[in-house]
C-alpha positions in Angstrom: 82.6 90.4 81.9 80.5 87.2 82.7 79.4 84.7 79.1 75.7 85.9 79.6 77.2 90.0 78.9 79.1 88.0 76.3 76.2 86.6 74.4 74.2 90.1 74.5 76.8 91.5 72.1 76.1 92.4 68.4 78.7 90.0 67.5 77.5 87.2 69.4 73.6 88.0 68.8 73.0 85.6 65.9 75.2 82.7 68.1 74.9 79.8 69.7 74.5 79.1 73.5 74.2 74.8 72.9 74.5 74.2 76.5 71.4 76.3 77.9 71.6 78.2 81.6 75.1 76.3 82.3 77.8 78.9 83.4 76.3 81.8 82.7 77.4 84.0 85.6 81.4 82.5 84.7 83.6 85.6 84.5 85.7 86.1 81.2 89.3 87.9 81.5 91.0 87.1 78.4 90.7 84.7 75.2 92.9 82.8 73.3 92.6 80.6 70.0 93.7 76.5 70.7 96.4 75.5 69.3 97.7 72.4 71.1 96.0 70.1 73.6 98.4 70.9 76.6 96.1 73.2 77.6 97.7 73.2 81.5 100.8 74.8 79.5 99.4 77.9 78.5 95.9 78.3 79.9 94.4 80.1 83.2 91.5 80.5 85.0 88.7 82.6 83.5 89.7 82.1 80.2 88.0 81.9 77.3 88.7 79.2 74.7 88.6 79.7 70.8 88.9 76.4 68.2 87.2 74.6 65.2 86.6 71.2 65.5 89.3 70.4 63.6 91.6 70.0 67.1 89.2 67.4 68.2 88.3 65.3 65.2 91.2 62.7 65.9 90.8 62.1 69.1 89.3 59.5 70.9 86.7 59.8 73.3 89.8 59.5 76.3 91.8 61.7 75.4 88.9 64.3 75.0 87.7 63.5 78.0 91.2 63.8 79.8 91.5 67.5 77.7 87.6 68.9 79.5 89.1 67.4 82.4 91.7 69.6 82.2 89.6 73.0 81.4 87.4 71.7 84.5 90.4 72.1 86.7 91.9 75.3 85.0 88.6 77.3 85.7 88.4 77.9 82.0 85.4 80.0 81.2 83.8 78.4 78.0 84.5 77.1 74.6 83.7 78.6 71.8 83.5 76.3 68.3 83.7 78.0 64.9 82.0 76.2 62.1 83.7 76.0 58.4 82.5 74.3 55.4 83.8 70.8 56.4 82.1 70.9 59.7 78.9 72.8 59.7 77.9 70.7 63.1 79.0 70.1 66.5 79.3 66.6 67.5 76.7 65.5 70.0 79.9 63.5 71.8 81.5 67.4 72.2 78.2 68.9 73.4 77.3 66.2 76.2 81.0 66.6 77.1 80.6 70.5 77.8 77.2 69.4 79.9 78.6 66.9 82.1 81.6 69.2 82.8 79.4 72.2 82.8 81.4 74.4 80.5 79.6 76.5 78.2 79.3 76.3 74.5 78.8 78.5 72.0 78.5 78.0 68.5 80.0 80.3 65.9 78.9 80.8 62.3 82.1 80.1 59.5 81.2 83.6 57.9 82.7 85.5 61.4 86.5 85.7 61.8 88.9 84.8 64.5 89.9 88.7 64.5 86.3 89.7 64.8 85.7 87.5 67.8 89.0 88.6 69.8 88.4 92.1 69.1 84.5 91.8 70.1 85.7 90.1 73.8 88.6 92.4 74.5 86.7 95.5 73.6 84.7 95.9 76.9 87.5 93.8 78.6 89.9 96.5 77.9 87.2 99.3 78.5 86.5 97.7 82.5 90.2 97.7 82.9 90.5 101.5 81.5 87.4 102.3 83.8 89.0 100.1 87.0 92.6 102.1 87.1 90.6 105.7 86.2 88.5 104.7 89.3 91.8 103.7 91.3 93.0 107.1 90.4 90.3 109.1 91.0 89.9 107.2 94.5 93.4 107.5 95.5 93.1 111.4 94.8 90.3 111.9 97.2 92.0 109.8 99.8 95.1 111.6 99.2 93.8 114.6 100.5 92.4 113.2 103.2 95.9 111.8 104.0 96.9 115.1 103.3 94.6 117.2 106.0 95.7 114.3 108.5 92.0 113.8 109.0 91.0 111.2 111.5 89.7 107.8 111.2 86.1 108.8 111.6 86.7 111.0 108.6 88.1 108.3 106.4 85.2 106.0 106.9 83.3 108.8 106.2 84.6 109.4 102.7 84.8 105.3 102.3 81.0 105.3 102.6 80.4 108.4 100.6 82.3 106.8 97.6 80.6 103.2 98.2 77.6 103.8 99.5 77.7 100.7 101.4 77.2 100.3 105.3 80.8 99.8 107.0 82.6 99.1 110.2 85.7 100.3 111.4 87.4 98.6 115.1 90.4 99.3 116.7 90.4 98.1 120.2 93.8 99.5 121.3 92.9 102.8 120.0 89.1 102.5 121.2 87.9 103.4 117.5 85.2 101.9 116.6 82.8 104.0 114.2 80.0 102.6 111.6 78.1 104.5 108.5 74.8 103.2 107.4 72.8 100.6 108.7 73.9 99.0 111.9 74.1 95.4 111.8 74.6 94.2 115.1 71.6 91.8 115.7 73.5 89.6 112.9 75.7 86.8 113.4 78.2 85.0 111.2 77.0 81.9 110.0 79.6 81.8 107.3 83.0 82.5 106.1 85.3 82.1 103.6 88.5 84.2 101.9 87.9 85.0 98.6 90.8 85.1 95.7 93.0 88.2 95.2 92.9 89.7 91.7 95.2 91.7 89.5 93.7 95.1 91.1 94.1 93.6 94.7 96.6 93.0 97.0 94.7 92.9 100.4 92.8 89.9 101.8 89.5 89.6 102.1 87.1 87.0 104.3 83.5 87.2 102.3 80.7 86.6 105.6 77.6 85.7 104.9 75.3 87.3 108.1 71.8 85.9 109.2 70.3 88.3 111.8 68.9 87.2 115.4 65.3 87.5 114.4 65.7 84.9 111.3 65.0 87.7 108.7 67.2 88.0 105.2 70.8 87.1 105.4 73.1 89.7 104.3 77.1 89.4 102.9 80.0 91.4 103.9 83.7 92.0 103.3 86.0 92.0 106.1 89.3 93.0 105.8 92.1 92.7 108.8 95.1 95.2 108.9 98.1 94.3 110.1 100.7 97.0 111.5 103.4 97.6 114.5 101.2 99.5 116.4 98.4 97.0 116.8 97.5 93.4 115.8 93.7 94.0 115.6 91.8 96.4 113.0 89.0 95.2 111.4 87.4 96.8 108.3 83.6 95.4 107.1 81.8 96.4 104.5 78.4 95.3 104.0 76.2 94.5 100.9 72.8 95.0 102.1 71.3 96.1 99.4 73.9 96.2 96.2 76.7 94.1 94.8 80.5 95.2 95.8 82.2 95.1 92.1 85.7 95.8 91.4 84.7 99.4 91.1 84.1 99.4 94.6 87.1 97.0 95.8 89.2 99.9 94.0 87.6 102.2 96.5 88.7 99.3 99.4 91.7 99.0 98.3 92.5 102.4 98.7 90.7 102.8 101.8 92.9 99.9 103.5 95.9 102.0 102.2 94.7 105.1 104.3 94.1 103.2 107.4 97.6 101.5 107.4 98.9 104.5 106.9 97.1 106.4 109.4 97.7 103.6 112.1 101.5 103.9 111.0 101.3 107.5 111.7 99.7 106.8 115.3 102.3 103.8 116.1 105.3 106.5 115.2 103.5 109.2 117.8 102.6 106.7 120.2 106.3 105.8 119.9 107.6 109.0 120.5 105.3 109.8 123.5 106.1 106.6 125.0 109.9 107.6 124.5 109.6 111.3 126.2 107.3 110.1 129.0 109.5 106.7 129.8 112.6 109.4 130.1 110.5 111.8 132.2 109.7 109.3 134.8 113.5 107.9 134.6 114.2 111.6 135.6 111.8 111.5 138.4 112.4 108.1 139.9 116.1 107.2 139.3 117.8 110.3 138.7 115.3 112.7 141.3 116.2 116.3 141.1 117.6 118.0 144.6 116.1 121.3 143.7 113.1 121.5 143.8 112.0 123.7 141.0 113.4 121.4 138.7 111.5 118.1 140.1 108.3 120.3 139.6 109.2 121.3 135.9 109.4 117.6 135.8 106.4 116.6 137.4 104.7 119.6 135.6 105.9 117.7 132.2 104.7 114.7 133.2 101.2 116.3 134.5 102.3 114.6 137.7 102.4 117.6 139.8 98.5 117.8 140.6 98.1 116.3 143.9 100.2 115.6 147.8 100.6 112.5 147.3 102.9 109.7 145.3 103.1 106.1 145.0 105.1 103.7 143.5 104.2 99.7 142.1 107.3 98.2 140.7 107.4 94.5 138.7 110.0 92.4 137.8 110.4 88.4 136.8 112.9 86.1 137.5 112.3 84.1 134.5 112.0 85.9 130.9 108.4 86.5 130.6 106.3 87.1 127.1 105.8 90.8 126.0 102.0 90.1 126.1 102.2 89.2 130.3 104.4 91.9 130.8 101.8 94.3 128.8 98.7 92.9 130.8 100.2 93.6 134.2 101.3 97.2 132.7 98.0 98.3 131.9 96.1 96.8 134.7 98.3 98.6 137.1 98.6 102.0 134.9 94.5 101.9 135.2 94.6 101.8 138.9 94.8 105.6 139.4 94.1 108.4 136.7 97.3 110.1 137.2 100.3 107.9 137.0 103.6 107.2 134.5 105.9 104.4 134.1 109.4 103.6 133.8 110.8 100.7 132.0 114.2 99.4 132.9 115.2 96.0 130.8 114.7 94.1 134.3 111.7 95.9 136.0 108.8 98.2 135.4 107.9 101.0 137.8 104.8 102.8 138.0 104.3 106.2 139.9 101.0 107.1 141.1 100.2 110.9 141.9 97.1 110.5 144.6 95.0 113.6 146.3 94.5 111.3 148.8 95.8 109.6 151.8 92.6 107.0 150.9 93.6 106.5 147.2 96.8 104.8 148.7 96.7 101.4 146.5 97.0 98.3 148.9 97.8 94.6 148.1 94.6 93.3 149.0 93.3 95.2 145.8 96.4 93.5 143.5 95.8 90.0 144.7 92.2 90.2 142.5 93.4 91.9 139.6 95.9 89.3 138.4 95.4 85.5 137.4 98.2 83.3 140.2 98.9 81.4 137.2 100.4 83.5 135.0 102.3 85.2 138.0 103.5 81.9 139.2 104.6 80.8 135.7 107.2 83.5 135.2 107.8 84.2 139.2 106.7 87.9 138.8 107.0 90.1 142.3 105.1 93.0 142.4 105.9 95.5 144.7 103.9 98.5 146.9 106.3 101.8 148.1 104.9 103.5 151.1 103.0 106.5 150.2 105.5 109.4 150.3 105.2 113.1 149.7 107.2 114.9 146.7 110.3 115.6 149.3 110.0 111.7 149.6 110.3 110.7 145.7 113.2 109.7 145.6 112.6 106.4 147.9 109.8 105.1 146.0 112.3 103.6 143.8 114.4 102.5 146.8 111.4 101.0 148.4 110.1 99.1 145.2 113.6 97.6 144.4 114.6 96.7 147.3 111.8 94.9 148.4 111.8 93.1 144.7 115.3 92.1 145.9 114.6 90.8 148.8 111.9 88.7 147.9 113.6 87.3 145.0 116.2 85.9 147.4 113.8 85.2 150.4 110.4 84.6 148.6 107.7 85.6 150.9 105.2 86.1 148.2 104.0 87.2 144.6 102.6 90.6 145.5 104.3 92.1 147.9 104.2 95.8 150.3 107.5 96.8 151.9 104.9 96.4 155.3 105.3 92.4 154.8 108.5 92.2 155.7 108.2 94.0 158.7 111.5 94.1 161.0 113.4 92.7 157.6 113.0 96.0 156.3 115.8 97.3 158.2 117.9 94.6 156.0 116.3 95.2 152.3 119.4 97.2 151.2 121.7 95.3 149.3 124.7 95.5 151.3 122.2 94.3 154.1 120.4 91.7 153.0 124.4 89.9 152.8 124.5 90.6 156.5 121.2 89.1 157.3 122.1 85.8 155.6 125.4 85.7 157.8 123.1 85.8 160.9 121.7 82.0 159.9 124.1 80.0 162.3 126.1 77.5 160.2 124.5 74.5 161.8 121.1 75.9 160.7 121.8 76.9 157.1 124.2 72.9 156.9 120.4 71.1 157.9 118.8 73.0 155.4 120.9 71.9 152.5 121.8 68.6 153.6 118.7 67.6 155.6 116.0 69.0 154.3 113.4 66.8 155.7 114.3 67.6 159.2 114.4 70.9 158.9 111.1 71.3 157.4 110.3 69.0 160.8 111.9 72.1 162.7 109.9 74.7 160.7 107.0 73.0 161.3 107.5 72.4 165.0 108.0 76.7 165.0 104.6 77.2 162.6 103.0 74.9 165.4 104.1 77.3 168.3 106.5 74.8 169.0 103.9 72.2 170.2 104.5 68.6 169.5 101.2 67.1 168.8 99.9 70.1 166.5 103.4 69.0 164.8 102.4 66.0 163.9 99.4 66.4 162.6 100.6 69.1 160.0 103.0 66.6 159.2 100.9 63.7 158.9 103.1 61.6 161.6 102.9 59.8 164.6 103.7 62.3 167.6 106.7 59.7 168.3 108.4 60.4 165.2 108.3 63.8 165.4 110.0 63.8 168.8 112.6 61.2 167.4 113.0 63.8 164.6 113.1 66.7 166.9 115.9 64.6 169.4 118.1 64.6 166.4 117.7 67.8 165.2 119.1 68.8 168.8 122.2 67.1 168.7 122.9 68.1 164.9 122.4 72.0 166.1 123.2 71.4 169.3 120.6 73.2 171.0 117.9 73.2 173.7 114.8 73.4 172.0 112.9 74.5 175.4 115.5 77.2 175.8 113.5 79.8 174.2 116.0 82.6 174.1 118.3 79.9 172.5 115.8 79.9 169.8 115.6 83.2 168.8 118.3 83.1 166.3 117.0 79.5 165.3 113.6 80.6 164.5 114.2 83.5 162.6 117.2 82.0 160.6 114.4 78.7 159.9 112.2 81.7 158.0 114.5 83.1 156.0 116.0 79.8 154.9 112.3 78.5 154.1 111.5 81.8 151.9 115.1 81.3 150.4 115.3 79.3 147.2 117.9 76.1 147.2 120.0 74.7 144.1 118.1 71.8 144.0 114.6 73.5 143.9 112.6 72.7 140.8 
């Protein structure tokens, strides 16, 4: 109830509004009768005040002040002064008070009692609260059997704007949803925002928006709420007031509303949870623990829907640092949207991906990854992403082989962020694990001592092979004199003892120089 309702009761009729059009529109929620001046004790906000002059008539002009100072900061509603036989009028000092602080006053005759008043303000008080909770119950029945019938989203809006009769907006990105009722808005911006207050019949939060459209036509409001769940942290509920005013009738209707959507976006986070579940445990069946018979791995892939098509491929990615679940998630579904047909397997230190392709041309090749994903973010957490061969479903069971191994590989010898088995080229007779040990003992000693000690030369050596072993192009990808390089070079020669224009006494050298360049020292940043 706002004072001007207040002053249109029979009651109040044959009162007095001494402070004109101030505070009008302030809302009322209770009443109480002053009876001492530490009104921050035992006042709130919206409340209405109830006295005689008699509290005021020894005070000074301070400590009156200091009291409307505190009503000012409270929110209180208004004042309302009853008149007895010793007072029959307000002091003007009281009145300018209430106009320079702009609380309402309202002068009562001595003839009406202090039980009249209260009763007359918590009448329709008590009658907007009685109507409020009927509405909450006769909205949370209709919702409920919407809940009931497991309806879907598009249905709940639809009863949301049946009951409001407001325009609203429902989006949920990571489920696709997003559905409006009544008149579209989407030529307005927001020019405004602020959260509004929670009340006693509210527990949600609310941003109020104030809209202006493209065109410079009327500005509208709207109520956005966000919900928050497991599944996903964006859901955004509007309604708009294009026309009407959303009362606390209608934020009883919202409030259940919000209820049904958390609940139905609960229910989809518990299925999408169980899916995830059964599919991550088919495609740990198929990749890491393949099926010899064959009827079985098709039961499997028929499970999976991954038994349309020839043709399989696998993308593995792992990280050698520990990465943030929202990187790990982007890589996931840009590579899952690749192909149509595909399922994942998560392991706590990779992600796989299987592809089922009609296709020998649907293969997925690493020129295609290197523009899907920002270097940044791959370099920050040193992903390596990984292309199998494509194999046929006899083959299955070494698209897993292909994808780890190579991720091992090139964790130990980095050759680069995205990576097909086909870039390592003879090396992938040494990506098993046993192998890759082997290969490392094939680095002479001499080779792998100047690479931890002397690491300046042997970046000279590596050079000198990257420049086909030509002095002068040496130096200039060095930035040196052509003298120092051969000094350098000299050096190098005695310390390996070798004949660097012995070209089959290179061999060895000049592989061994790769893989120690790829390979990652203890002193690396």
């Amino acid at each position: 109830m706002k004072i001007k309702e207040l002053m249109s009761l029979e009651l109040f009729k044959t009162c007095k509004l001494l402070t004109e059009n101030i505070g009008l529109d302030n809302d009322i929620d209770s009443a109480m009768v002053l009876e001492a001046l530490d009104i921050e004790n035992w006042s709130k906000k919206n409340q209405l005040i109830l006295t005689s002059y008699y509290a005021f008539k020894d005070l000074t002009n301070a400590e009156i002040t200091i009291f409307f100072q505190k009503m000012k900061k409270l929110g209180v509603s208004g004042l309302v002064v009853k008149t007895d036989r010793f007072i029959s009028t307000i002091p003007t000092r009281l009145i300018n008070l209430c106009f320079e602080y702009r609380i309402p006053l309202i002068k009562i005759e001595q003839d009406i009692s202090y039980e009249k008043i209260i009763l007359t303000i918590y009448e329709p008080l008590l009658n907007h609260q009685g109507h409020l909770l009927r509405t909450y119950y006769d909205v949370r029945q209709r919702f409920t059997k919407v809940e009931r019938n497991l309806h879907s989203f598009n249905q709940i809006m639809e009863t949301l704007y049946q009951l409001t009769e407001f325009p609203c907006t429902l989006k949920i990105p990571a489920l696709s949803v997003d559905i409006h009722y009544g008149t579209s808005f989407e030529n307005y911006i927001v020019s405004e925002k602020a959260y509004i207050e929670t009340t006693e019949f509210t527990k949600h939060h609310y941003e109020r928006l104030r809209l202006l459209p493209f065109d410079g036509g009327r500005e509208i409001t709207a109520l956005k709420a966000e919900i928050k769940t497991n599944f996903t942290s964006e859901c955004t509920l509007i309604v708009y007031q294009e026309k009407g005013t959303i009362d606390e009738s209608h934020m009883m209707i919202l409030e259940n509303a919000i209820d049904i959507l958390y609940e139905r976006l609960q229910m989809e986070y518990l299925l999408k949870k169980d899916r995830y579940t059964r599919l991550n445990n088919l495609a740990d069946a198929i990749l890491q623990n393949t099926p010899t018979s064959l009827d079985e791995l098709n039961s499997l892939l028929d499970d999976a829907n991954m038994n349309r098509y020839k043709y399989y491929q696998g993308i593995a990615f792992s990280s050698n640092s520990e990465p943030d679940k929202q990187s790990k998630q982007e890589i996931l579904t840009k590579l899952s949207a690749l192909r149509k047909h595909e399922i994942f397997f998560e392991h706590y230190n990779y992600t796989i991906i299987l592809y089922n392709l009609e296709t020998p041309q649907q293969e997925i090749k690493k020129e295609q990854l290197l523009t899907l994903f920002d270097p940044t973010m791959i370099a920050e957490y040193e992903w390596t992403i990984s292309l199998s061969l494509l194999k046929e479903k006899k083959e299955l069971k070494e698209i897993l082989l292909e994808c780890l191994d190579t991720i091992r590989f090139n964790q130990l010898f980095r050759i680069d962020s995205i990576v097909s088995i086909n870039d390592l080229g003879i090396f992938r007779y040494f990506m098993q694990e046993n192998q890759i040990q082997q290969l490392e003992k094939l680095i002479p000693d001499k080779l792998y001592d100047l690479w931890e000690n002397h690491y300046d030369l042997f970046l000279t050596l590596y050079s000198f092979f990257q420049s086909g072993r030509n002095y002068k192009k040496t130096a200039e990808l060095l930035f040196m004199h052509s003298k120092s390089i051969r000094y350098r070079l000299n050096k190098i020669e005695h310390l390996l003892n070798i004949d660097l224009t012995n070209p089959i006494q290179l061999v060895n050298y000049e592989i061994g120089t790769y893989l120690l360049k790829t390979k990652r020292r203890d002193n690396d940043d």
